[in-house]
C-alpha positions as CSV (number, residue, x, y, z in Angstrom):
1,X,-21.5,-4.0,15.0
2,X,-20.4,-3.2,11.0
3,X,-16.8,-1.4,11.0
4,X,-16.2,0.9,7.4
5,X,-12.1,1.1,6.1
6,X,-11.7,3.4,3.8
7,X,-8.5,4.2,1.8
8,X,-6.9,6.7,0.0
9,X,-6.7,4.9,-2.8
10,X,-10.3,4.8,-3.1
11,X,-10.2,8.6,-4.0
12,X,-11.1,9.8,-7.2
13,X,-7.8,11.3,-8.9
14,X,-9.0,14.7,-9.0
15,X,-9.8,14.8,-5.2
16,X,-6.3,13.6,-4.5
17,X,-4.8,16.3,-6.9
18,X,-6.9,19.0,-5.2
19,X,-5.9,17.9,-1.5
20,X,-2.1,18.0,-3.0
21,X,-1.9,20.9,-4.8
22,X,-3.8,22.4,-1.9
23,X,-1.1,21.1,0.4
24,X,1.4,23.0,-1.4
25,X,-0.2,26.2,-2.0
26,X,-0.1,26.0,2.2
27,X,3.0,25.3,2.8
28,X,4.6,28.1,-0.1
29,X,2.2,30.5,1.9
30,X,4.2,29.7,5.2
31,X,7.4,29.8,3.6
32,X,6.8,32.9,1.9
33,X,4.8,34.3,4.3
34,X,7.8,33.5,7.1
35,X,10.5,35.0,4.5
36,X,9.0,38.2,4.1
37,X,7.6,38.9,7.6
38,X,10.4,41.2,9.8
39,X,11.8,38.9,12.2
40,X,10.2,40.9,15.3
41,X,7.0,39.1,14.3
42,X,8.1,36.0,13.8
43,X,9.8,36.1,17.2
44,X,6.5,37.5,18.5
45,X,4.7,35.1,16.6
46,X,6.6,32.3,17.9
47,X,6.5,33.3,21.9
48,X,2.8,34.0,21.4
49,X,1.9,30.2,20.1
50,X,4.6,28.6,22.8
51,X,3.0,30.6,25.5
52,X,-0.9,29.1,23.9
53,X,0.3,25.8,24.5
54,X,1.8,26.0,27.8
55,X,5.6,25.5,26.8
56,X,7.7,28.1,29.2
57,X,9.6,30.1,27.4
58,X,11.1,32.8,29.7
């Protein structure tokens, strides 16, 4: 049986920068996304994705 490692280090640069900046551009488009919404989504939002994975909420 052969058994592959790979690292991350073994990324080009330019992959790692995409996958980073990428990772950012995510995460300031849940942050902005969650400052702007009205909070009667988010609360709807939230009891929505508790209720998908099976965490009572009531």
């Amino acid at each position: 049986m052969t058994t592959e490692t790979r690292s991350i280090a073994g990324l080009h640069s330019g992959t790692r920068l995409a996958t980073g900046v990428f990772a950012l551009v995510l995460g300031a488009f849940f942050v902005w996304g969650a400052g702007f919404a009205h909070s009667d989504a988010l609360h709807a939002t939230t009891h929505d994705v508790r209720h998908a994975n099976g965490f009572p909420c009531h």
